[in-house]
N, C-alpha and C positions, 0 to 999 in steps of 0.2 A: 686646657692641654693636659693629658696624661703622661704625666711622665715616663711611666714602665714602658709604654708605648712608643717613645721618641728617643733617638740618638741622642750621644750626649759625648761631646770633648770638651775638656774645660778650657783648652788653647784653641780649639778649632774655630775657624768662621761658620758664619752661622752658615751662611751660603758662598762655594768658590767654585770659578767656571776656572780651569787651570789650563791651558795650553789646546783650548776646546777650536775644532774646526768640526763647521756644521753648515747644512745651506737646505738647499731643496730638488727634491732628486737628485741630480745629479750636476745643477745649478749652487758652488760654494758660495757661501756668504761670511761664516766666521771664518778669521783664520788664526791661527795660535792666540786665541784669545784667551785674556785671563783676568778676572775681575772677581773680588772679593767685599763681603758685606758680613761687617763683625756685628755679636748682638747688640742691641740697640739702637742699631746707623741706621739713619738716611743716607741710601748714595743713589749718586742722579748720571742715570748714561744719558748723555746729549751728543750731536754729532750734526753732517747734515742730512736732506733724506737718500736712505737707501744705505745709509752706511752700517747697520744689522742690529741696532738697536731692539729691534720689537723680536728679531730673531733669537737673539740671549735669552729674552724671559721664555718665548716657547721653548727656547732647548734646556732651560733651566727646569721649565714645569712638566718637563717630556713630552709635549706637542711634535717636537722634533727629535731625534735621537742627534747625540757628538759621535762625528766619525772618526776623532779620534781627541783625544784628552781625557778630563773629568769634570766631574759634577759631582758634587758633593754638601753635603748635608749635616753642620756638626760632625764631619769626618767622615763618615756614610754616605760610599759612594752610590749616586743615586743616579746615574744617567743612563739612560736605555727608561728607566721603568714608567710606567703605564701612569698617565695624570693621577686616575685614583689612587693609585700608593701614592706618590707625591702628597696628594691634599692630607689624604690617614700621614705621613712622615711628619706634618706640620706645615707645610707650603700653600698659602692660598697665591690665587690669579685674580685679577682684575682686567681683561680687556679694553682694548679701546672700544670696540662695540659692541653690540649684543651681550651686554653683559647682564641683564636684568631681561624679564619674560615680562614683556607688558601685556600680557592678559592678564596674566596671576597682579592679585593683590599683595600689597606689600606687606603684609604678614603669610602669606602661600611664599612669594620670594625665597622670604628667611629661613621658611621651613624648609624650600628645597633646597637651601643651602647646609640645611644640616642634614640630610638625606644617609651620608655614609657616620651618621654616631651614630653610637651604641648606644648612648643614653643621654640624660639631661639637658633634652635639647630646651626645652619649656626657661629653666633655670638663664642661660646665655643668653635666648632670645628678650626676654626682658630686660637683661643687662644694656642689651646694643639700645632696646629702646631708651634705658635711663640717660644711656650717652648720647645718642641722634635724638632727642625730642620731638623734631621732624617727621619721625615716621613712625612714631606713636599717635604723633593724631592724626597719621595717614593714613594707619593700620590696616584700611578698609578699602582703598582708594585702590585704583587698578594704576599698575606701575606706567603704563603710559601716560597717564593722567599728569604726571611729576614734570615739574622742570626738568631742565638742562641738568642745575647742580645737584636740583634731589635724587634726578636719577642715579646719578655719580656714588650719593649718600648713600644709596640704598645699595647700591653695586660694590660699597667697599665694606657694608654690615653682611651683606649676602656670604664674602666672604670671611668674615670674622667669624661666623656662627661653628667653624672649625674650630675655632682656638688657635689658630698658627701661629706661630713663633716667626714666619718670615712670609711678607706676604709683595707680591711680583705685582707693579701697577702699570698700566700703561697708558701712557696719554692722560693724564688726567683731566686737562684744564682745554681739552682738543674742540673747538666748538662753540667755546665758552663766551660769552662775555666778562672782559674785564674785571669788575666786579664781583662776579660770580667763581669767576675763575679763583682770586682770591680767597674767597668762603672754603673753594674746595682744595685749594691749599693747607688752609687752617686745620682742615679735615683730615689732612694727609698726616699734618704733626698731631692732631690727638690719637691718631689711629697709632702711631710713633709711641706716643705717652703709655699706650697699653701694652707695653713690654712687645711691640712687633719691631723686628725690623724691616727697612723695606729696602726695597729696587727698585726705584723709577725711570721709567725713560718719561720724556715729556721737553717737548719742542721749544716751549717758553724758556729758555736757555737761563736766563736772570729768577725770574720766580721760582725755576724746577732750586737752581744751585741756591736761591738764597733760604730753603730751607732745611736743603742738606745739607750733612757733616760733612761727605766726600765726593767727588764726582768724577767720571772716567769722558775723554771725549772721544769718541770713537768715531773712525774712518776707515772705508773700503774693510770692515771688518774686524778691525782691529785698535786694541786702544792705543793712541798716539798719545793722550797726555792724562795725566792722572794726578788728583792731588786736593787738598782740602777745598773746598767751595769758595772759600774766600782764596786763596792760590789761584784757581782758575779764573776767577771773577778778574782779578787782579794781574795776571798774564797778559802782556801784551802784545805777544806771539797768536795763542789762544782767541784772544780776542779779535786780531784781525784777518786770522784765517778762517775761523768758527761761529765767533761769536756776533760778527757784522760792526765790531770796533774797527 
C-alpha cells in the first residue's frame, strides 16, 4: 500500500456506510443503513436471504451508487466513484462467483490482479505466494483446475495483489463442504493478520460470527441488531428470529 496515495484519518473507520439507501433501479434495497468497520475488524453482516447483505459490499465497492447517505473511506467520501478508484483508494472485492478466470493460470490470475499498479507487482506476488503455499505449487495449474477452497484461495490473493487496507468478501464458505469451509475460514483470519480489515457477509451465521470481532444482522435492508460476535451469538432474541435458535 502507498501511503501518499491513500486517505488517511487517525479517528476515521476504515470503512462506513452512514445513513446509505441504495437498491436497483429503481427497486430499494438499503434503507438508512449504517455499518462501520474500524482497522483491523472482522465484521460479519448475516441476515436472512434477500435482506441486502451482498448489496452493501456492491455499494461499498461502487457496483452500485447510494441514493442517499455516504460511503466513506478513512473519512473520504467515496460513494458514487467507479470500482477502479475504489481498488487504487485501497478496497479490494471478492465475490461470491466469478471471482477467478479459470482459463488463466493461477500466476496470470494474480497478475491480472495487479493490472491497475504502478509498480512492484513481481515483489507482492511472491509475498501472497510465501503466505498460500498452495498456489505456489499451482502456479501453473489453470484456475479451474482448483478445488472448491483453492479457488476461494486464489480469489482472496487475486485480490491482495493491491495491497488494500479493507477488503469486501462475500460468501465465503458458499458451496463449501464442511471441512473445507473451515480451511477457508482460517484463510479469512490470516488474510485479517496482514493488517486488512474486512467485511463479510457469509450465510454460515455461527462460523461467519465466530471469527469476527463484530457483526450487524440485517433485515429488509437494515441493521436491526448490532454488536460484538459473542453478543450476538449469545442473544436470544437474535437467535431465535435469525439465527434458527
Amino acid at each position: 500500500m502507498t501511503a501518499d496515495s491513500r486517505p488517511s484519518g487517525a479517528d476515521a473507520p476504515a470503512l462506513a456506510l452512514s445513513g446509505v439507501d441504495s437498491g436497483y433501479g429503481d427497486v430499494q434495497v438499503l434503507d438508512d443503513l449504517s455499518v462501520r468497520l474500524d482497522p483491523g475488524e472482522i465484521v460479519c453482516l448475516v441476515g436472512p436471504n434477500g435482506a441486502g447483505k451482498s448489496t452493501v459490499l456492491k455499494t461499498a465497492f461502487g457496483l452500485l451508487d447510494p441514493w442517499t447517505g455516504q460511503v466513506t473511506h478513512h473519512g473520504q467520501d467515496i460513494g458514487g466513484l467507479a470500482p477502479e478508484a475504489i481498488v487504487r483508494a485501497g478496497i479490494g472485492y471478492v465475490p461470491q462467483t466469478e471471482n477467478v478466470f479459470g482459463s488463466l493460470t493461477i500466476a496470470e490470475n494474480l497478475r491480472m490482479g495487479g493490472v491497475a499498479r504502478d509498480a512492484g507487482l513481481e515483489p507482492v506476488i511472491d509475498e501472497l505466494y510465501e503466505r498460500f503455499p498452495i498456489l505456489a505449487e499451482k502456479r501453473t495449474a489453470k484456475a479451474r483446475t482448483l478445488s472448491g477452497g483453492q479457488r476461494q484461495v486464489l480469489a482472496f490473493a487475486r485480490a491482495l495483489v493491491m495491497e488494500p487496507d479493507v477488503l469486501l468478501i462475500d460468501e465465503p464458505s458458499a458451496g463449501l463442504a464442511p471441512n473445507t469451509a473451515d480451511e477457508v475460514f482460517r484463510d479469512v483470519v490470516a488474510v485479517n493478520e496482514m493488517d486488512t480489515a474486512i467485511l463479510m457477509v457469509e450465510q454460515n451465521v455461527t462460523k461467519g460470527l465466530e471469527v469476527a470481532d463484530r457483526g450487524y444482522v440485517l433485515d429488509q435492508g437494515t441493521a436491526r441488531f448490532e454488536g460484538t460476535a459473542e453478543e450476538l451469538l449469545g442473544d436470544d432474541e437474535v437467535s431465535r428470529l435469525y439465527l434458527g435458535g
